[in-house]
C-alpha positions in Angstrom: -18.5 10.3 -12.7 -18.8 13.1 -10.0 -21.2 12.3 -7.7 -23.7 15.4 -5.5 -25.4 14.9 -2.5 -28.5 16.9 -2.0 -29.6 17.0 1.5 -32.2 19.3 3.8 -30.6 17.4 6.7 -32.4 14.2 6.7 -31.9 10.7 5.5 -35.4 10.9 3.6 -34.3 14.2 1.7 -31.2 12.9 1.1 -30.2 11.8 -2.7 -27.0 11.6 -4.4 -27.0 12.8 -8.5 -24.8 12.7 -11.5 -23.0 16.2 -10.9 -22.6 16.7 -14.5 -26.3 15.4 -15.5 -28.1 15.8 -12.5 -29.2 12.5 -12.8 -30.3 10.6 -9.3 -28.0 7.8 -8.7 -29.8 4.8 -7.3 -29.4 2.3 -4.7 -26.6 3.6 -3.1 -26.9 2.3 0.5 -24.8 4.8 1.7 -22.1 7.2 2.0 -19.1 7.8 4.5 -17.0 10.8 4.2 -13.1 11.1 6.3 -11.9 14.7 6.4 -8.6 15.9 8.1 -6.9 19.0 7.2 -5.0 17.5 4.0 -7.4 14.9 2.5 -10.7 14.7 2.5 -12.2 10.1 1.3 -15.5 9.2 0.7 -16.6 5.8 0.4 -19.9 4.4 -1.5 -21.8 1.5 -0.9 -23.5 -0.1 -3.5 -26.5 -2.6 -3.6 -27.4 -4.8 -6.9 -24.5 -2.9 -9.0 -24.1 -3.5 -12.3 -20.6 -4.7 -12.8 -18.6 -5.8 -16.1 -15.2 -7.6 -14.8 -12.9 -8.6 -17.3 -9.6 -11.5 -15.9 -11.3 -12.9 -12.5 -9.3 -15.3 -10.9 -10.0 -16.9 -8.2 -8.4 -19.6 -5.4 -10.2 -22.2 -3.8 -10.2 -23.3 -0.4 -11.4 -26.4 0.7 -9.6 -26.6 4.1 -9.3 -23.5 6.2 -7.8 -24.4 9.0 -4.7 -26.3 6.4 -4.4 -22.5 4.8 -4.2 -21.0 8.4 -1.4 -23.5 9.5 0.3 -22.7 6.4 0.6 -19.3 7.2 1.4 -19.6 10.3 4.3 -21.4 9.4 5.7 -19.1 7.0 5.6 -16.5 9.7 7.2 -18.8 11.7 10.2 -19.2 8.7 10.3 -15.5 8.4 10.8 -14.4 11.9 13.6 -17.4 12.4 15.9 -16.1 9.2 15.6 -12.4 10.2 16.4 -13.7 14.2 13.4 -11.8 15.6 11.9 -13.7 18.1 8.9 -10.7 18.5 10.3 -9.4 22.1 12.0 -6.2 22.0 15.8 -6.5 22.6 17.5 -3.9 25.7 19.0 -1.9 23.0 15.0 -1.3 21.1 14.1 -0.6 25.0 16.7 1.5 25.5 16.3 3.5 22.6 12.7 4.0 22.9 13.1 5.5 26.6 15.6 7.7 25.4 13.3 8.9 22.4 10.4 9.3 24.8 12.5 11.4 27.0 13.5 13.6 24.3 9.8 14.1 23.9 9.1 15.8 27.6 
């Protein structure tokens, strides 16, 4: 579906409509459009949809805090086999100055 806003500037004039119909589309809560000079996103919110959703799985969670801890500790794992420790070594400091003086 392609979706129209109609506006006269103001929230209250403001409706959204099936493009191809010209249909109003209701209880959308609202509408935030992200433009830069390639792209252009809109996202719409939705209240009460009317959803069909087929293979829902789900995982639950009855401690948190055990789930947290867990991954925690595979972070922990994964840093320790690739040997980062999180600091930058004197050759990724050295690098970046060198980069950065590039820049100037």
């Amino acid at each position: 579906m392609k979706l129209k806003i109609i506006s006269e500037g103001t929230a209250e004039t403001t409706k959204v409509v099936n493009a191809e119909t010209g249909e109003e589309v209701e209880d959308i809560t609202s509408i935030e459009l992200s433009a830069d000079a390639f792209n252009i996103e809109a996202a719409v919110v939705f209240s009460n949809p009317h959803l069909s959703i087929n293979n829902l799985s789900y995982v639950e969670f009855t401690n948190v805090q055990e789930l947290i801890d867990e991954n925690k500790e595979r972070e922990s794992q994964e840093s320790d086999s690739t040997g980062d420790d999180g600091t930058a070594s004197d050759a990724d400091n050295q690098q970046h100055s060198e980069q950065a003086g590039l820049e100037i």
